[in-house]
C-alpha positions, 0 to 999 in steps of 0.5 A: 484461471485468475480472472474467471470465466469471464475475465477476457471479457472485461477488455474492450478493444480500440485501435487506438486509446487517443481516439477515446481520450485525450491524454493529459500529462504523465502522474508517474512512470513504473519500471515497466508502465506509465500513469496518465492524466487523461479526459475522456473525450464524450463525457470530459471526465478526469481520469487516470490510466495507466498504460502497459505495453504488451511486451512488459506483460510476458511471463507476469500475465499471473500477477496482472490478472491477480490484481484486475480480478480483485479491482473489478470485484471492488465497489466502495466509497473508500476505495479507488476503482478501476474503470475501464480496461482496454486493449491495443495492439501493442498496449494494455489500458486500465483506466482508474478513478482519479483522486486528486486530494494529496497523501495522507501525511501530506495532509496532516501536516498542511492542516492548522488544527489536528486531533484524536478525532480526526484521526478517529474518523480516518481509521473508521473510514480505512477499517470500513473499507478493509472490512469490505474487503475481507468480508469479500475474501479479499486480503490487502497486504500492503496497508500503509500511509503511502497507499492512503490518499484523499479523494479531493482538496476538500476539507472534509474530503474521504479517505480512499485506499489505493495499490492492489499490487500485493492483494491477494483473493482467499479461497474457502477458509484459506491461509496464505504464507508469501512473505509480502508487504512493507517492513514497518507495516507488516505483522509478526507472523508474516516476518517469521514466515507462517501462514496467515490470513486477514489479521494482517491487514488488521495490524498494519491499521494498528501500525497507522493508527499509531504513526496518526497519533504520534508521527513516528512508528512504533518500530525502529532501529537502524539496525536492521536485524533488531528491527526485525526482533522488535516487530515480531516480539511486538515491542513498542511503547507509548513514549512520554511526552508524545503519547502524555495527551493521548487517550488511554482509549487510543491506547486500547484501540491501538494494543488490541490490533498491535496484538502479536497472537493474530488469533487474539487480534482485533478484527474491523468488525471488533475495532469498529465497535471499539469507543475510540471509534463507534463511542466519544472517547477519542479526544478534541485537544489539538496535537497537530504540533507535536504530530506534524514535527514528528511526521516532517522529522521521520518520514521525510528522509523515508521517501529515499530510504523505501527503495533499499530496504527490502535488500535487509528483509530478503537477508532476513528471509533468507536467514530463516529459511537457512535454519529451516532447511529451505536453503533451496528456496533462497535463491530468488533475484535482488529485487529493484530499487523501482519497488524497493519497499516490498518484501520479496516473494518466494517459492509461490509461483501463482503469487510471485511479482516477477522480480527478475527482469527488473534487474537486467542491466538495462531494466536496473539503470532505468528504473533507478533513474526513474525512482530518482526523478520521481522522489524529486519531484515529490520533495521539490515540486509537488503536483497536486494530482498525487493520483496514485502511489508513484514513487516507487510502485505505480498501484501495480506490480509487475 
């Protein structure tokens, strides 16, 4: 049973939500929830709940008690906590800390003066965090920027990672092999569909760590087969002049998690004591201009594309298995443009995110016109509460 023994205990049953809190305004809609500002009425306290009806959580019980057993395992300064969970009659309440700072490329490119150091002191905090995770069996699978958001508008506000949505527990000494995550973030062996573990959390930092000292990504091709070719030959280079004034220690650091053999790869505890990181070697010089242009240049129009790609990675998918006699495998749904960055889940059944009812008719329209609305927002209006990843997934999958 995913969530123990235990898990049913964890609920805390109310007749009515509104009798505990006083709900705010609407953070973000997911094809299937919403995320609400809410302040609780005893102690005044801002936070986020994201609200589930009942009838959305038919058949996806697996994927929902996947993700609140690893939330309620998780306690770190770095990561964002679940608080709270309740449930109606008609609803079910998983009330989140509420982190109020922005996104992490949002940040970089308001900031006047950026460098190496900076993004030293980033990639610590996310390794410490991840590290946390993995000395707990916990494997993230979907590190990347998006997920990343700082805790306050304070300037020297912490880092927090958020978007447990393909999170997976390991058991004893176990490997996992369903293909998730997002394509520019996710590692050779995952790609080439073999089985896996921790490591791959370990290359996503590699991939952001990059993207922080450039603000490009390594990986890119509008040809999607050769995308492909490149994250699993592991081909990128440190292109002149982006990379001119970056330390050849940022370059080691980067080289020894960007390892294609997942066994030769860095672990946190590794890179954690690596000097870019633990020592003074990354450097003071300013790159804020050089980043911020090229973070405004590439992940700008990135906002709209996320939510088509993963048609080119279930393609992919499908091509592999094709030469592997696993034909019979192949068969799963399209998934929806609501969750269009991920990567499709096959033949797990105990892992599978439940594609299929985003893609009735219905489910489709609506959740096309929600992601619309909400990449709207984000590129026109933006909100200062960027709580939790609600563009295109709202910190859970469904």
């Amino acid at each position: 049973m995913p969530l123990g023994e235990d898990g049913h205990s964890w609920k805390k049953k109310t007749s009515s939500i509104k009798d505990i809190y006083d709900f705010k305004e609407v953070l973000g809609t997911g094809a299937f929830s919403e995320v609400m500002l809410a302040e609780e009425k005893r102690t005044r306290k801002l936070v986020a709940i994201k609200c589930i009806p009942r009838k959305a959580l038919e058949g996806k019980e697996n994927s929902i008690e996947n993700e609140i057993a690893v939330l309620h395992k998780i306690k770190h300064a770095n990561i964002v906590s679940l608080e709270d969970i309740y449930e109606s009659k008609s609803h079910l309440y998983l009330v989140m800390q509420l982190v109020s700072g922005g996104e992490l490329f949002d940040r970089i490119v308001e900031k006047g003066f950026y460098t190496e150091k900076d993004a030293s002191k980033l990639i610590q905090q996310i390794l410490d965090a991840v590290k946390y995770l993995h000395d707990m069996g916990i494997v993230h699978r979907d590190l990347k920027p998006e997920n990343l958001l700082y805790y306050s508008m304070d300037e020297d506000s912490k880092i927090m990672i958020s978007d447990f949505g393909l999170s997976k527990i390991e058991g004893s000494g176990s490997v996992m092999s369903t293909a998730c995550g997002t394509p520019g973030y996710v590692a050779p062996e995952v790609l080439a569909q073999k089985p896996y573990s921790k490591a791959v959390d370990c290359w996503s930092i590699g991939v952001i760590a990059y993207i922080l000292l450039c603000g490009y990504p390594p990986f890119y091709d509008e040809n999607d087969a050769k995308l492909f070719e490149q994250i699993l030959k592991a081909e990128y280079e440190f292109d002149s002049p982006y990379w001119d004034d970056i330390s050849d220690s940022a370059k080691d650091f980067i080289v020894h998690l960007m390892e294609k053999d997942p066994s030769q790869r860095y672990t946190c505890e590794q890179a954690l004591q690596h000097p870019w990181i633990a020592g003074d070697t990354a450097l003071d010089k300013n790159i804020h201009e050089s980043v911020s242009a090229q973070i405004k240049k590439n992940f700008a129009k990135s906002k709209w594309k996320q939510a088509f790609n993963a048609t080119a990675v279930v393609r992919h998918m499908r091509r592999l298995q094709l030469g592997t006699s696993q034909e019979g495998q192949t068969q799963s749904t399209l998934p929806s443009p609501c969750h269009g960055h991920l990567l499709l889940p096959e033949g797990d059944e105990e892992e599978s995110c439940q594609w299929k009812n985003c893609y009735e008719k219905k489910s489709h329209n609506r959740t096309l016109q929600m992601f619309a609305e909400k990449v709207f927002h984000k590129l026109v209006g933006r909100s200062w509460f960027s709580i939790i990843h609600c563009k295109t997934s709202v910190f859970f999958l469904f």
